[in-house]
C-alpha positions as CSV (number, residue, x, y, z in Angstrom):
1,X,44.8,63.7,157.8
2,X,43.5,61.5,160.7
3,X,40.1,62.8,159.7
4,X,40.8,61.9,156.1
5,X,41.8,58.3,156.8
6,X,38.3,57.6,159.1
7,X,36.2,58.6,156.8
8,X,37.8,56.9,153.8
9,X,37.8,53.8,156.4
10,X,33.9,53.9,156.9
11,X,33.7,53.9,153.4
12,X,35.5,50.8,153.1
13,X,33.8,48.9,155.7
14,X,30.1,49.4,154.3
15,X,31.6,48.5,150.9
16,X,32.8,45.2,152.0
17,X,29.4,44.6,154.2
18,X,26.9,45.5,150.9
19,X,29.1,42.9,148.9
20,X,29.0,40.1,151.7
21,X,24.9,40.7,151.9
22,X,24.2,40.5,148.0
23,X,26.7,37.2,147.8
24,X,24.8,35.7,150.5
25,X,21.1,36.5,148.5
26,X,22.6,35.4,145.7
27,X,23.7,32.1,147.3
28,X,20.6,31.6,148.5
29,X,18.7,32.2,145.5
30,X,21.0,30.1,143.4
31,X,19.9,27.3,146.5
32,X,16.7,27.5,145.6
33,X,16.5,27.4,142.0
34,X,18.8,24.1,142.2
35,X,16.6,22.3,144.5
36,X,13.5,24.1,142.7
37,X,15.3,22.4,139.3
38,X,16.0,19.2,141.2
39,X,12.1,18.6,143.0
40,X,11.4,19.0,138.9
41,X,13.9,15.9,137.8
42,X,12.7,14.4,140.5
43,X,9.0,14.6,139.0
44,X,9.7,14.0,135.7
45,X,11.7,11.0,136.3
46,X,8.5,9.5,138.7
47,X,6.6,10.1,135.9
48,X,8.3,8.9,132.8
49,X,8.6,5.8,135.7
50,X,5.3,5.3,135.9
51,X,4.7,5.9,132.2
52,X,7.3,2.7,132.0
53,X,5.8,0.8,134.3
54,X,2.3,1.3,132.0
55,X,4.0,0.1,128.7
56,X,6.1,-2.6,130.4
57,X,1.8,-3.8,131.8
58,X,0.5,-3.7,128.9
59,X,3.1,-5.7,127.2
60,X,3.1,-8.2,129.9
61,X,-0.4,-8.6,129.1
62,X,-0.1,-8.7,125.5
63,X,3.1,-11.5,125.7
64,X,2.3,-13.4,129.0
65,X,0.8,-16.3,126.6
66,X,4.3,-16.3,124.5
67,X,6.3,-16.1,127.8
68,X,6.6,-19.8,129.0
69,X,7.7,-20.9,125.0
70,X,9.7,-18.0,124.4
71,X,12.1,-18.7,127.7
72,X,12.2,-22.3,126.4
73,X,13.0,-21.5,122.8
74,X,16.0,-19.3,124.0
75,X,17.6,-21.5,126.4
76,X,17.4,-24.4,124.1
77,X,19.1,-22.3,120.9
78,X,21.8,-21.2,123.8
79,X,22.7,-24.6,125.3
80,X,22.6,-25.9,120.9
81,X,24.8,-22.8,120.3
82,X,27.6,-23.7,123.4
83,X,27.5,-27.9,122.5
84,X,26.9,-27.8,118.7
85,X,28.0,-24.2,117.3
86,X,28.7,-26.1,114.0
87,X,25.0,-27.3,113.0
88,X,23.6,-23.9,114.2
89,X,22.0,-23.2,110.7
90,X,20.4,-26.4,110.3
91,X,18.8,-26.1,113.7
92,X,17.4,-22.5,113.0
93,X,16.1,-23.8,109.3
94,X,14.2,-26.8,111.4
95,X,12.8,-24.4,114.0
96,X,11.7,-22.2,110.9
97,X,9.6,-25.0,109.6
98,X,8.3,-26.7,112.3
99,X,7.3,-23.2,113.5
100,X,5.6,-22.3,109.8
101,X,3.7,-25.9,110.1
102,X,2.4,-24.9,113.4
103,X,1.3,-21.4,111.6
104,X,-1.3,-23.3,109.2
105,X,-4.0,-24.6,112.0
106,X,-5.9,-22.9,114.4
107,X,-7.9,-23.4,116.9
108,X,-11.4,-22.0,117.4
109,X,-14.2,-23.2,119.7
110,X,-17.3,-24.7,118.4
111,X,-19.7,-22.1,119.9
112,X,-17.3,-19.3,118.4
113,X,-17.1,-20.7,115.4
114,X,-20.9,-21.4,115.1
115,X,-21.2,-17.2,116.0
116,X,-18.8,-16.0,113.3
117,X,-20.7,-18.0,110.4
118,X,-18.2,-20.7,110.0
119,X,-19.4,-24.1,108.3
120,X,-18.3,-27.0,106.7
121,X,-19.0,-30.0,104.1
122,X,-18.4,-33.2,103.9
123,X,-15.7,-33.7,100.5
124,X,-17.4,-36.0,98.0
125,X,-18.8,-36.5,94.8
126,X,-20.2,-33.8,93.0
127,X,-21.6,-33.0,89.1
128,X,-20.1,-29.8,87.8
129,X,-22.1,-27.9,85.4
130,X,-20.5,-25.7,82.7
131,X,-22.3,-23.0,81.5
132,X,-22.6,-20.5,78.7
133,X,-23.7,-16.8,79.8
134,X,-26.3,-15.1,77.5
135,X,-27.9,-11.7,78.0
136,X,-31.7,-10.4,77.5
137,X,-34.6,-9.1,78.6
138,X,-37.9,-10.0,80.8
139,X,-41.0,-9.7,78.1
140,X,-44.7,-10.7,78.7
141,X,-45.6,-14.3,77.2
142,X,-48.0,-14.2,74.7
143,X,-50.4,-16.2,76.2
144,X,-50.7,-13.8,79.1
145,X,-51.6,-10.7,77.1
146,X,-55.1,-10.1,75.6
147,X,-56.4,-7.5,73.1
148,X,-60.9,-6.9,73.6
149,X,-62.3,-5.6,71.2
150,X,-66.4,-4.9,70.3
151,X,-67.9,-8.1,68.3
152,X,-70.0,-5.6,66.8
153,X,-69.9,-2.6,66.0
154,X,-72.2,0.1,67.6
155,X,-72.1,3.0,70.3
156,X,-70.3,3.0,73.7
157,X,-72.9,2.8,76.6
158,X,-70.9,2.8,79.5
159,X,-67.3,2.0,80.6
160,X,-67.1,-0.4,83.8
161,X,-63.0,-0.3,83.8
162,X,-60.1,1.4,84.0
163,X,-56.3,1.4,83.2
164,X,-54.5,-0.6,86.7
165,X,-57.9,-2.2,87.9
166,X,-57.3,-5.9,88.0
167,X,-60.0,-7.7,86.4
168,X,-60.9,-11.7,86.7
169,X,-61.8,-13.6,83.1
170,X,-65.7,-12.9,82.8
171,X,-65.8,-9.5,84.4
172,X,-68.2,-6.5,82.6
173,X,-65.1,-4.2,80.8
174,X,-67.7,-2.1,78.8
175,X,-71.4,-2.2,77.0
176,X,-72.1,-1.5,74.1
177,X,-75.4,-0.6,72.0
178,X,-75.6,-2.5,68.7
179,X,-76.1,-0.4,65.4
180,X,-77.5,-3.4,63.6
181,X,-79.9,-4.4,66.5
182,X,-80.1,-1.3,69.1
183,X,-79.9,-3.5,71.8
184,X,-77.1,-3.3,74.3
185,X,-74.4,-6.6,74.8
186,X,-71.3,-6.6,77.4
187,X,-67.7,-7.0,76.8
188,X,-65.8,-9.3,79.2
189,X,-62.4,-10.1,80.4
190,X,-61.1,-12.9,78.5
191,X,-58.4,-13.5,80.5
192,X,-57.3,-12.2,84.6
193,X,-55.0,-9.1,84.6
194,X,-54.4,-6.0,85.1
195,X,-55.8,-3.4,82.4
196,X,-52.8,-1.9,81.2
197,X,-54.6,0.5,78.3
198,X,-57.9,1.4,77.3
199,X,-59.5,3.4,74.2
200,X,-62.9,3.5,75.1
201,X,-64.9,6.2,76.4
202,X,-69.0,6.2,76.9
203,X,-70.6,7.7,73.8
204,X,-67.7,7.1,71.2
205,X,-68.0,4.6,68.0
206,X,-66.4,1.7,67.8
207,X,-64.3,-0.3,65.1
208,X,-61.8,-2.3,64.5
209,X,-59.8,-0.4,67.3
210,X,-58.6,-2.3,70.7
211,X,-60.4,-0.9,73.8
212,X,-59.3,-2.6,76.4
213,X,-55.6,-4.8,77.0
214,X,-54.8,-6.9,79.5
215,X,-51.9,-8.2,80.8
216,X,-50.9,-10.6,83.8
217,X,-47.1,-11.0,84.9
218,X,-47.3,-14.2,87.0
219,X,-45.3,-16.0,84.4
220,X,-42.6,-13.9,82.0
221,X,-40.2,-14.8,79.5
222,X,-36.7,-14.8,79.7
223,X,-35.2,-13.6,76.0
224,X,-31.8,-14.4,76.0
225,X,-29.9,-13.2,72.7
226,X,-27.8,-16.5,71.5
227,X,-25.1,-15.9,68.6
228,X,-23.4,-18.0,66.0
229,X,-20.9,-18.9,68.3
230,X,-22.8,-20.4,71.4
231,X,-25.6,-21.5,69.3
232,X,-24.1,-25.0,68.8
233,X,-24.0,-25.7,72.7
234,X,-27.8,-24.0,73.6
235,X,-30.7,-26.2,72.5
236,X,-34.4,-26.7,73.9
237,X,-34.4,-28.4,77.6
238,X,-31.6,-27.2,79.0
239,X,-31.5,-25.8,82.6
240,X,-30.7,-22.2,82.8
241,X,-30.4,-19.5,85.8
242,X,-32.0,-16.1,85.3
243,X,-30.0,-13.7,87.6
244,X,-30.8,-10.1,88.3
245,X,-29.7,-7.9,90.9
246,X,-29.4,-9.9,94.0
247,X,-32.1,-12.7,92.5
248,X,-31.5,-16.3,91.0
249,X,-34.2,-18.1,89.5
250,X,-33.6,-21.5,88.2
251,X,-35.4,-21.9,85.0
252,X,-35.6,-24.6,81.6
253,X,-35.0,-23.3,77.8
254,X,-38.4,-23.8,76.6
255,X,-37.6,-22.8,72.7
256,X,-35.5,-21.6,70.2
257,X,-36.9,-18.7,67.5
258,X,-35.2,-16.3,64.8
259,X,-34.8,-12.7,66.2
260,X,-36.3,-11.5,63.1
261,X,-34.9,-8.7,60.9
262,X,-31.9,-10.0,59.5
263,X,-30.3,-10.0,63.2
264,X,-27.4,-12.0,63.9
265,X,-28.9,-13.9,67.2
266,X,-31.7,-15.9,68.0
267,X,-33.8,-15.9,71.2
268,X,-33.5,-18.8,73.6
269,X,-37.0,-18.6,75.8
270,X,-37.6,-19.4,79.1
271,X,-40.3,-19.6,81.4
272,X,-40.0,-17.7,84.8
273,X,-42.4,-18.1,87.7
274,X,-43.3,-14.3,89.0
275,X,-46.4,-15.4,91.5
276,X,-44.7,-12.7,94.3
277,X,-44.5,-10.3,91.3
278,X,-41.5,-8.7,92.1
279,X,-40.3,-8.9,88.3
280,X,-41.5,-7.1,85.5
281,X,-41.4,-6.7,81.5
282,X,-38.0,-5.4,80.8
283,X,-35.8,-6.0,83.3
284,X,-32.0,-6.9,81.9
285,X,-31.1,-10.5,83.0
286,X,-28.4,-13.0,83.1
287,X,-28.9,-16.3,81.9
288,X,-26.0,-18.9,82.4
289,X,-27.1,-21.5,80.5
290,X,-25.8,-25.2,81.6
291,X,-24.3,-26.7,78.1
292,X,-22.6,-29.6,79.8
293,X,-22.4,-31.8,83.1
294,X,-19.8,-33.9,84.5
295,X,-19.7,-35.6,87.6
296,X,-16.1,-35.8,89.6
297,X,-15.2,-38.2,92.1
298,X,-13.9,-35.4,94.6
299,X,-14.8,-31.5,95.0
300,X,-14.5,-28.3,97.0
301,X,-16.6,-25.4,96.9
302,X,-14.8,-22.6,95.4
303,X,-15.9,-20.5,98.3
304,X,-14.0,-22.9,100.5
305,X,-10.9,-22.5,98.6
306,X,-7.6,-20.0,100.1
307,X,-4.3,-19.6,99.5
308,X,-1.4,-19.7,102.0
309,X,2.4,-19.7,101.7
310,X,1.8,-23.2,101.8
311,X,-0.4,-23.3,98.3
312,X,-3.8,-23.7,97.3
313,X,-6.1,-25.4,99.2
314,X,-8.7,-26.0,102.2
315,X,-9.0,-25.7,106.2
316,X,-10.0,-29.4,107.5
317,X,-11.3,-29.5,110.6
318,X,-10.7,-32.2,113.4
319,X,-12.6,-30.9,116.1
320,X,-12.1,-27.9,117.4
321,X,-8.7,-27.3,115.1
322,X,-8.8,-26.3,111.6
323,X,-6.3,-27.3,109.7
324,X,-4.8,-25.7,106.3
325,X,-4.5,-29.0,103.5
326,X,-3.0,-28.1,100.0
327,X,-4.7,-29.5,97.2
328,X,-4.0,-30.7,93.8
329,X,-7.0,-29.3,91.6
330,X,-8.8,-30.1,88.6
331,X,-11.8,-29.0,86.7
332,X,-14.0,-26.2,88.0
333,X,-17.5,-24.9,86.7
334,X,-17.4,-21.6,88.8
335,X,-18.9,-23.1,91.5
336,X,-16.9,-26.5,92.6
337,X,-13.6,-27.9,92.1
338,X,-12.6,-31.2,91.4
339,X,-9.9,-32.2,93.8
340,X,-7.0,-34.7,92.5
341,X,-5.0,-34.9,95.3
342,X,-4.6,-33.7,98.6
343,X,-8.0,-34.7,100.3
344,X,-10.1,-37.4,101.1
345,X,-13.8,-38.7,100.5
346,X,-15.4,-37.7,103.9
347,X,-13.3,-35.0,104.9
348,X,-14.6,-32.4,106.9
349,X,-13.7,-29.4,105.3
350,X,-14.7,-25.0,105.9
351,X,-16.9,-24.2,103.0
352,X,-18.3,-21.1,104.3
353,X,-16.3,-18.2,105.9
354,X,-12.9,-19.7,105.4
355,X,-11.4,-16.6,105.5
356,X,-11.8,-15.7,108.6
357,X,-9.3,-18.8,109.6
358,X,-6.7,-17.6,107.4
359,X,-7.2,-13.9,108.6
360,X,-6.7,-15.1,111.6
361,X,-3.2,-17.1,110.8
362,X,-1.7,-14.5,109.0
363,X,-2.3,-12.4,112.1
364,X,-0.5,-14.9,114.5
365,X,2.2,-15.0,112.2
366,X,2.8,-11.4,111.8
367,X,2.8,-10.8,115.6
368,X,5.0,-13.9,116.1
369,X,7.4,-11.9,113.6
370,X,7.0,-8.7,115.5
């Protein structure tokens, strides 16, 4: 029994020692993992910190230059709120439009403006030109295309040019061998060109037949196709602009003629200068034909011309500020607008690039806003 009792007593003793050395691990490990999880708060709070500190730089930066009005704005609507709680709305609706007249200006040096395109005009008198659009076709003129043929007829002895050669008035095209007298006699240019065809070959007959054209494309006509219903306004002497791709020409309505087979248009003509020769026979065109002038006492450029909460109208500048001016408007040929109100003769206004000024307001306002 007593051996019984020792033995169940040795037992009990290394139970009790196993359990206290696996709570003791286990407290250990449990430690660790706390300050393994507490070194990783630790981290993650320095670096959503420094993360913060970041943002809060870049913001700085971004609102230092709003800072200094900003503190003044808010400690002026708090001491208004405590002494005149009452007039509240009518003090917000004031700030609210003294801060949208402050929105329509801005302020750009003359070197950066100069950089960025920006010009302006003097507001004055100007003569507004209505037009009438008519469409067409570049041709040759008459005058500047030439048909040789053989003043007699005979055999061809020898061929001195071909199609594309330029040729000046008087140059040798051909010679030919008479039948009549068997003696040979040259063909000349009549005119300077370029030989755009030719039917004549050495040994061949000739006729009545053309052997030679030529053609020269310093000067072209302008065809423009006028119907019933503009042909009241178009007549002969009017000024006219020939426009084609990216090219204006300014040209005059030399004539008026029938289209010819019972068509329901006639041709208005114009003379266009083509001495670089960048233009040739037909070429689709524009022609807006001037019908009618009229001088105002005041205009803008229509280029000049943008619209702002304010309404429609121009930037005037006073130095280095540009200011936005609405305007009371009038007649307009597509090019300038009369101004009835709004601006004065003398005026120093943005007629080129204006947009950039109002780009640049409406992006003040917006991050005033946000």
């Amino acid at each position: 029994m007593k051996n019984h009792n020792k033995t169940f007593l040795i037992l009990s003793m290394h139970a009790l020692l196993y359990t206290g050395i696996a709570n003791t691990a286990h407290a250990e490990q449990t430690g660790h993992n706390h300050q393994t999880e507490d070194a990783k708060h630790h981290s993650h709070q320095e670096h959503e910190h420094e993360n913060e500190s970041l943002e809060q730089y870049y913001s700085q930066q971004h609102n230092d230059k709003h800072d200094h009005a900003d503190t003044h704005e808010h400690a002026h609507k708090q001491d208004s709120h405590n002494e005149h709680d009452d007039h509240k709305d009518h003090e917000d609706e004031h700030h609210h439009d003294d801060e949208h007249h402050h929105n329509e200006s801005s302020t750009i040096p003359a070197a950066l403006a100069k950089q960025v395109g920006i010009k302006t005009s003097s507001a004055g008198p100007v003569t507004l030109h209505h037009q009438t659009i008519s469409y067409g076709t570049l041709t040759t003129a008459p005058e500047q295309l030439s048909h040789v043929r053989a003043r007699f007829a005979g055999v061809i002895y020898s061929v001195k040019a071909n199609i594309g050669d330029y040729v000046q008035q008087g140059d040798v095209l051909a010679e030919i061998e008479s039948n009549e007298s068997l003696k040979r006699y040259a063909i000349h240019a009549p005119i300077s060109g370029t030989i755009i065809q030719r039917h004549a070959n050495a040994g061949e007959m000739t006729g009545e037949q053309e052997l030679f054209s030529i053609a020269r494309y310093d000067t072209l006509w302008a065809e423009l196709k006028v119907f019933p219903a503009q042909k009241q306004k178009i007549k002969a002497g009017q000024e006219v602009h020939i426009v084609l791709a990216n090219t204006t020409i300014a040209a005059t309505i030399n004539h008026l003629v029938p289209a010819g087979d019972n068509k329901p248009y006639v041709f208005a003509r114009a003379e266009v200068s083509n001495t670089h020769g960048d233009l040739s026979p037909g070429l689709l065109v524009e022609g807006r034909i001037t019908t009618e002038t009229h001088t105002v006492n005041l205009a803008v450029a229509n280029e000049a011309i943008q619209t702002l909460p304010d309404g429609t109208g121009v930037f005037v500048q006073q130095g280095d500020s540009y200011t936005f001016q609405p305007l009371q408007l009038g007649k307009t040929d597509g090019r300038f607008t009369e101004v009835l109100a709004g601006l004065h003769a003398g005026e120093h206004y943005v007629s080129q690039n204006s947009f950039l000024i109002k780009a640049d307001i409406l992006k003040a306002g917006a991050e005033h806003v946000h």
